[in-house]
C-alpha positions in Angstrom: -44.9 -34.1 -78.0 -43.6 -36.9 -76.2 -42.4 -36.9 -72.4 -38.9 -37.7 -73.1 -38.7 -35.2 -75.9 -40.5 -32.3 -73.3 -38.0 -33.0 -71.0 -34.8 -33.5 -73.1 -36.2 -29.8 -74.1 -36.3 -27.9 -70.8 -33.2 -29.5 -69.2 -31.5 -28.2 -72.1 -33.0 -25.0 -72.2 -32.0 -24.6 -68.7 -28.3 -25.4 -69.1 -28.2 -23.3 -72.2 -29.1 -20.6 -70.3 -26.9 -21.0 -67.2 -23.7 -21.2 -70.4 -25.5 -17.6 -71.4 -25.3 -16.2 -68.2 -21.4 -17.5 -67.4 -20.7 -16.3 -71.0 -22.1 -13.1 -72.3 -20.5 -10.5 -71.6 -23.7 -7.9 -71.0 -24.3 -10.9 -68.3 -21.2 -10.7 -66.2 -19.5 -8.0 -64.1 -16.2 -7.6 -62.5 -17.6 -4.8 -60.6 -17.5 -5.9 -56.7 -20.4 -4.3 -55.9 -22.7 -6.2 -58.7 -24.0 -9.3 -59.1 -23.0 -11.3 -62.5 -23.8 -14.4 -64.5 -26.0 -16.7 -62.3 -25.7 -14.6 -59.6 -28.7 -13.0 -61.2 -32.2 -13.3 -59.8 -33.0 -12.7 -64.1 -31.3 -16.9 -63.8 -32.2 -18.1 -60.2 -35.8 -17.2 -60.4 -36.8 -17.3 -64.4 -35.2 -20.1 -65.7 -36.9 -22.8 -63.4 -40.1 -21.1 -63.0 -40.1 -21.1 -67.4 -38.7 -24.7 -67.3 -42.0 -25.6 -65.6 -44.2 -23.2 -67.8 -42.4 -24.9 -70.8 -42.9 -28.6 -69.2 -46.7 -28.3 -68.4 -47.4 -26.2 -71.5 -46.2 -29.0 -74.0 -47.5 -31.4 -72.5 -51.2 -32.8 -74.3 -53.9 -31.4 -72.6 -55.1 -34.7 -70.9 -51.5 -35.4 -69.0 -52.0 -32.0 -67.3 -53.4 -33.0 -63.8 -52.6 -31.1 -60.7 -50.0 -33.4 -59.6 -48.1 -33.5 -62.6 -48.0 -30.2 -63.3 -46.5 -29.8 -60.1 -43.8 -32.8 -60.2 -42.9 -33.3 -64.0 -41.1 -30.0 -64.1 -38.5 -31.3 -61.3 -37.3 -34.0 -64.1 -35.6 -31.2 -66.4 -34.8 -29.2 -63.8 -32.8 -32.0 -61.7 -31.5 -32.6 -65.7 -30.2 -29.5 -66.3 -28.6 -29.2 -62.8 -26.7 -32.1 -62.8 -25.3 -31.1 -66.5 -24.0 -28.2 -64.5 -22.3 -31.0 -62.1 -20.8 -33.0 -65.1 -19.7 -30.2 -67.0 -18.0 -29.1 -64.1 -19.9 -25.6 -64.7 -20.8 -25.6 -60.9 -19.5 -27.0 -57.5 -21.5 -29.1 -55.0 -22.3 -26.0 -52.6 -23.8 -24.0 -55.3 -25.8 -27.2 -56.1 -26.8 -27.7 -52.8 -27.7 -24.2 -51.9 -30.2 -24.2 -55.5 -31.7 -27.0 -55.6 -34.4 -26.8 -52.9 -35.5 -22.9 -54.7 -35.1 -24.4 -58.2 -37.6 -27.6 -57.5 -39.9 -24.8 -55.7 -40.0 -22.4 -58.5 -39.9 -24.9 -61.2 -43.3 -26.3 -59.8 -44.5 -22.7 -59.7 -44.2 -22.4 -63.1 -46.1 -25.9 -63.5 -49.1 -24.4 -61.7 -49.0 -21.2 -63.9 -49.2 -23.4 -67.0 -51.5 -25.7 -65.4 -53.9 -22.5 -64.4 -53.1 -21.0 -67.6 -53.6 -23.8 -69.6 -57.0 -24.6 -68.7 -58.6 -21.1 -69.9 -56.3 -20.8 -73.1 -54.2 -22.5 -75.6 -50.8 -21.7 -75.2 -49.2 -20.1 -78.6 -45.8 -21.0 -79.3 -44.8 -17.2 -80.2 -45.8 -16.5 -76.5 -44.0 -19.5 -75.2 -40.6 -18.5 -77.1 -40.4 -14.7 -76.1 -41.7 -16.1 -72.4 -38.4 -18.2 -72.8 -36.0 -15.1 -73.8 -37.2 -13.4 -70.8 -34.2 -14.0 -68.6 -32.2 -12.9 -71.3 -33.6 -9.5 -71.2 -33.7 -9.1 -68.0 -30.6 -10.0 -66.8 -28.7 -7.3 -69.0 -30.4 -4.4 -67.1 -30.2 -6.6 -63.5 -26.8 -6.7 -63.7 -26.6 -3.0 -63.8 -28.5 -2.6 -60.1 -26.2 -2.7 -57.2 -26.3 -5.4 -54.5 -27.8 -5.6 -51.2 -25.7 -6.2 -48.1 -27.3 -8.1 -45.3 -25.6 -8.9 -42.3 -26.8 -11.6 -39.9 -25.3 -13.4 -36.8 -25.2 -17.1 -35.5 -24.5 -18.1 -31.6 -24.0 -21.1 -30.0 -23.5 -23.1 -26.7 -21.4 -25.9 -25.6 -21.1 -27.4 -22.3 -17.5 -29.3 -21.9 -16.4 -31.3 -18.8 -12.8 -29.6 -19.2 -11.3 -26.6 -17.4 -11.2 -23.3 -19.5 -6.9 -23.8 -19.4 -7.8 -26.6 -21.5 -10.6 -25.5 -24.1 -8.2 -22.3 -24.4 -5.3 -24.2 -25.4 -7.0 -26.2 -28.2 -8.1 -23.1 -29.1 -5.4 -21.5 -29.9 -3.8 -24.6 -31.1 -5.5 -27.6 -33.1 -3.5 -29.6 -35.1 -4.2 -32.9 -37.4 -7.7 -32.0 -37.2 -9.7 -34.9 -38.7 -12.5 -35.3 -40.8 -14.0 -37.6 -38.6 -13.6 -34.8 -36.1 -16.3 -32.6 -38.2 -18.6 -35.0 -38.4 -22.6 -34.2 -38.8 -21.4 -30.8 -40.1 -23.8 -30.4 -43.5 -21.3 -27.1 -44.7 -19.0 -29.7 -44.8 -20.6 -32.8 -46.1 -21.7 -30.2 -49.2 -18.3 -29.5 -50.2 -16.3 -26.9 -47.3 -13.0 -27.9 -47.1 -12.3 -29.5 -43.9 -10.1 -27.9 -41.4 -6.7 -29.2 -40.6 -5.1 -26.8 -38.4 -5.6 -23.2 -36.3 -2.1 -22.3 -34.7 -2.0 -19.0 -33.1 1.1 -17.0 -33.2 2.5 -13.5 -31.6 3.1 -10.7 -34.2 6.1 -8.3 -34.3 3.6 -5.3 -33.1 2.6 -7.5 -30.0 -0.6 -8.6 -31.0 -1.4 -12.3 -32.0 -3.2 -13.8 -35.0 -4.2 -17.2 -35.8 -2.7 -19.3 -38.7 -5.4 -21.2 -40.5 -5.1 -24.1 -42.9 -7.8 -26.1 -45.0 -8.2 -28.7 -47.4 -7.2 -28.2 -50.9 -4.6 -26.2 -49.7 -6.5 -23.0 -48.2 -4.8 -20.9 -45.6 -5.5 -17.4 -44.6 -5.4 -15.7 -41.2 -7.6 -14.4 -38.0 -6.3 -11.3 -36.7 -6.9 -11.4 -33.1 -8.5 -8.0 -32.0 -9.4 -9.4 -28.2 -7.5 -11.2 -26.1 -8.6 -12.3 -22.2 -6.6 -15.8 -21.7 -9.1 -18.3 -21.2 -11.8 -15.9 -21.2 -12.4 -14.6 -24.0 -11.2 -14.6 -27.6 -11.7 -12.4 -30.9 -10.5 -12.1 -34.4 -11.4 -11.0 -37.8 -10.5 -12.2 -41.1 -7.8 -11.6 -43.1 -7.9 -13.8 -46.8 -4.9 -13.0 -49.1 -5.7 -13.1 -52.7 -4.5 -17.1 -53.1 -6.2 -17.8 -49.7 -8.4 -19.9 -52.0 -6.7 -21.6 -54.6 -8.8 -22.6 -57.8 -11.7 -25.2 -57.2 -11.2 -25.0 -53.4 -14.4 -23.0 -53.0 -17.2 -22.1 -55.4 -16.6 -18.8 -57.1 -20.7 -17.9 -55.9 -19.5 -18.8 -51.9 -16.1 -17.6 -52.2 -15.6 -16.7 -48.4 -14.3 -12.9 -48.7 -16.1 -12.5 -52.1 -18.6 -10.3 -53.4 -21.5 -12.4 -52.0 -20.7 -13.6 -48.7 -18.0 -12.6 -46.0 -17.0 -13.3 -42.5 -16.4 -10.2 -40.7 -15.7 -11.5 -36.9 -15.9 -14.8 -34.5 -15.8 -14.8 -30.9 -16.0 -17.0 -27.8 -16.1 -17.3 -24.4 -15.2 -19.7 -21.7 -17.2 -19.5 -18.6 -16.9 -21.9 -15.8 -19.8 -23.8 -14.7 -20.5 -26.6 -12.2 -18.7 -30.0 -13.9 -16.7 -28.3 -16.5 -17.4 -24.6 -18.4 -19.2 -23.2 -21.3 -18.2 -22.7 -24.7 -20.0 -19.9 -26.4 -19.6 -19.1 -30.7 -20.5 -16.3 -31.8 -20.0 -15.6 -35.8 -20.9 -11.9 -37.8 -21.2 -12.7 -41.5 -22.1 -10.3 -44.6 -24.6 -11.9 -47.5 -25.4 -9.7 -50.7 -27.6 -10.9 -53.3 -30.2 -9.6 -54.9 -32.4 -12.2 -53.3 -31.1 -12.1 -49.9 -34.8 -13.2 -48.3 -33.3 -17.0 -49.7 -29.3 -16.6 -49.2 -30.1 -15.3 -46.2 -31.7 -18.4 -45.0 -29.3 -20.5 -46.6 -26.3 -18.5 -45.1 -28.3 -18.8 -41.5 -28.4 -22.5 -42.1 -24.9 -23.5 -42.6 -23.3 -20.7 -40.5 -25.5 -21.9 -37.7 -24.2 -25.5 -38.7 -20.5 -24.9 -38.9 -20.3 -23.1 -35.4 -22.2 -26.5 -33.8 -19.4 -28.7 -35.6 -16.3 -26.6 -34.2 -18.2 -26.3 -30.7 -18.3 -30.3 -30.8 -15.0 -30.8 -32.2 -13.9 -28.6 -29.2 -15.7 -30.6 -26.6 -14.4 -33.6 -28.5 -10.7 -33.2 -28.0 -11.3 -31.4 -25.1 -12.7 -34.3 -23.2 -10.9 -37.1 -24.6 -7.1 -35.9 -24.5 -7.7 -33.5 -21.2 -4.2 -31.6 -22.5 -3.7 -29.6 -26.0 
């Protein structure tokens, strides 16, 4: 079979099966404590690992070197991912987050065949029920109840600016910029970017701060400490519309069955030409393959808090006054 033909083959296997997993209904789950649809290790894990089995094992037996049978399977698989992204089937975080553990496992499944391949002939029977694997699988997968993981990021900030003034743009940024978030990857891969935090008193005596996003997100921080220019912090509130459709990817939905914010936190501390500004964020990933989200979630967490702590120094610095 011809390259172009192989590949046409396994890109559309692969978006054929991401349609099965949004689709069927034995694939998806309204229940919050379940993972559905591609969600599903039976999709993350099996469908690029077979679209590499199915690459290399096509192929005629003198294009199988090492090096191919480790790079051709990327071509269907970078396919069938961007059909997802002109279909509109997924967002550019989802994308993002994939990509690198799709490439991975697709060339895993390029070794297989490669291994494989050199001992036996591959049959097509075996080849087509290897292919209707995730479809099995992810039927009884979806049954098995998620794992929460909970992880925190921290992170430093000196700024030449007294704590009165760090405090105050704390508790009230306005006309936040883009340019103000720059070098922040969460961002560049498709969070909407901040454009205001206004804190506010509450009837009960308390205080809570007013959020506001791109694409018309808003929700609110509770504030459960309070130490003027101290110390500050606040949980997370999100109203069913906090996210309107297409502001957020349903997988990262903030608040959603996979990953949560549960507190952030900082603290001013006055040091010799300025203070400190210390982040510290408690988030909540569930997957059933939290050893990658996990990482992910680290990364661009970790990320996000080092943009706000430099958009803080930033206004802090170059206006002196909030």
């Amino acid at each position: 079979m011809r390259l172009w033909r192989i590949f046409f083959v396994g890109a559309a296997y692969g978006l054929l099966m991401r349609l099965a997993f949004g689709l069927l209904p034995f694939m998806t789950s309204s229940h919050p404590r379940t993972a559905s649809g591609p969600m599903l290790w039976s999709f993350v894990l099996l469908v690029p690992c077979l679209i590499g089995v199915y690459t290399i094992a096509s192929m005629a037996a003198e294009r199988r070197s090492l090096g191919l049978s480790i790079t051709a399977p990327w071509v269907p698989t970078l396919c069938f991912v961007g059909g997802t992204a002109l279909l509109l089937i997924e967002g550019s975080i989802c994308i993002a987050m994939a990509l690198p553990v799709f490439l991975a496992l697709a060339s895993l499944g390029g070794l297989l065949a490669h291994a494989y391949t050199r001992v036996a002939s591959p049959k097509q029977g075996t080849l087509n029920a290897l292919l209707a694997l995730p479809l099995l699988a992810g039927p009884v997968e979806a049954q098995l109840p998620l794992q929460d993981e909970l992880a925190r990021s921290a992170a430093s900030i000196h700024i030449a600016a007294t704590p009165e003034v760090v405090w105050g743009y704390i508790n009230h940024a306005v006309q936040i910029q883009p340019a103000e978030m720059r070098g922040g990857l969460a961002y560049l891969i498709g969070l909407p970017y901040p454009q205001e935090a206004i804190t506010q008193a509450t009837a009960s005596g308390g205080h809570v701060r007013k959020l506001r996003w791109d694409k018309h997100v808003a929700f609110d921080e509770p504030i459960t400490d309070w130490e003027p220019q101290r110390y500050i912090r606040w949980t997370y509130d999100f109203k069913p519309d906090a996210f309107p459709p297409g502001a957020l990817d349903e997988h990262v939905l903030i608040g959603g069955r996979y990953f949560d914010l549960q507190d952030t936190s900082y603290r001013l501390t006055p040091e010799a030409g300025g203070m400190r500004l210390d982040i510290e964020v408690h988030y909540r990933v569930s997957t059933h393959f939290n050893w990658y989200a996990t990482r992910v979630g680290q990364l661009l967490v970790d990320d996000a808090a080092q943009a706000i702590l430099r958009f803080y120094k930033h206004r802090s610095e170059t206006t002196g006054s909030s």
